[in-house]
N, C-alpha and C positions, 0 to 999 in steps of 0.2 A: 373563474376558480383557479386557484393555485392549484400545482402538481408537485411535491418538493421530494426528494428522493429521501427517504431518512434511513435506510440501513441494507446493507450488502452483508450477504454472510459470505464466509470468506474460508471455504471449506480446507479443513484441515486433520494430521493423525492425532499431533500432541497440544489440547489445550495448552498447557501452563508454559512449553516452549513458544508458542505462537502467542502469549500473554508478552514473555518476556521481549520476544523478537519487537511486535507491535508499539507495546508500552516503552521499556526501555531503549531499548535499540532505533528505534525512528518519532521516539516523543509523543505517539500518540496518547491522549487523556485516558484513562481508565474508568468510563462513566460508571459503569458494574461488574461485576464476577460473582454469580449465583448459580449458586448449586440447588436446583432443584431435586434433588433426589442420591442415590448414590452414587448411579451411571450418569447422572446429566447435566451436566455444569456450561452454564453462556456467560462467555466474558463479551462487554461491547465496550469498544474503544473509538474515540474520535481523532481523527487528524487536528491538528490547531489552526481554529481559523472555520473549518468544516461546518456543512449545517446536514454532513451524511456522517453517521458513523457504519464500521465497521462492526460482525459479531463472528469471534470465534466458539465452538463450543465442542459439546460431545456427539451432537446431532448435525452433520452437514447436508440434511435433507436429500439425501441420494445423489449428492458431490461427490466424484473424487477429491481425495486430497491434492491439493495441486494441480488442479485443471484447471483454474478460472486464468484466465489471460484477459488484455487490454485494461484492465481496472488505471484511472488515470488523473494523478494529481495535478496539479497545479502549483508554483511558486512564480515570488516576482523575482529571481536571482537563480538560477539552475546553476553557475560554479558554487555560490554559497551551499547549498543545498547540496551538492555533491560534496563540499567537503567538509559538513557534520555527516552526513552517512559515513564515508569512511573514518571520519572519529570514532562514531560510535560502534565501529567495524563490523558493519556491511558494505558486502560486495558488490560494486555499484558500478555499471559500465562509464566509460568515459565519454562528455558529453558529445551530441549527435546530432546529426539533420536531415532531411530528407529533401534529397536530390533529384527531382524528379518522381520516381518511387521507388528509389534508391536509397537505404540508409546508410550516412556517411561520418566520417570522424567530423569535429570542428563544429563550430556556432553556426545556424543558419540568420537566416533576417527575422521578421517580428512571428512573434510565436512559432518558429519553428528553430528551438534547442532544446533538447531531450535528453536524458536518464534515465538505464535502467536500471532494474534490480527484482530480483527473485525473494522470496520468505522463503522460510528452512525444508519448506514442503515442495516449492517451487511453483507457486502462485506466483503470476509473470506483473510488476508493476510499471509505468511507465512515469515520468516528471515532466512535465512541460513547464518551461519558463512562459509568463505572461508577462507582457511589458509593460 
């Protein structure tokens, strides 16, 4: 039997900023934004490529805003990828490696070059190049 991860909510204050941040800002799809009700609206966004999407909404199920940490992408290129974030101007560490377990400036060897970056809440992202 398959186990396949299909959605992360990704607790946050301001729907429509973490819409824009999400969608605009890092390219993910915008599969829906439903508002169920007055107070209760779920926007779910996919990364490109993903077979998990993300949901931001008005319900973070007893999240703070900005707690979730380690949430971890994937790309086959981490400079490319570092520099559409900062096109689309987010703030985006420069890339990293780990040194033992040490985190350090510069490229490491295979799958070990990283990026990070924060949403406007401060949900903690990381990038990992795949080779």
């Amino acid at each position: 039997m398959d186990w396949k991860l299909e959605v992360v909510i990704v607790p946050v204050t301001d729907v429509e900023r973490a819409k824009h941040f999400y969608g605009d800002q890092l390219g993910f799809v915008v599969d829906h934004d439903t508002k169920l009700g007055e107070d209760y609206r779920v926007v779910q966004l996919t990364p490109p490529g993903s077979g998990c999407s993300i949901v931001v909404g008005s319900d973070n199920r007893g999240m703070t805003a900005g707690s979730l940490r380690g949430l971890q992408l994937v790309v086959s290129d981490v400079d490319a990828a570092r520099a559409q974030l900062i096109e689309r101007g987010v703030t985006v560490s420069v890339v990293k490696h780990y040194d033992g377990t040490t985190l350090v400036e510069g490229r490491g060897g295979r799958w070990n070059s990283f990026i990070f970056f924060s949403d406007p809440d401060g949900n903690e992202w990381a990038v990992q190049e795949h080779p």
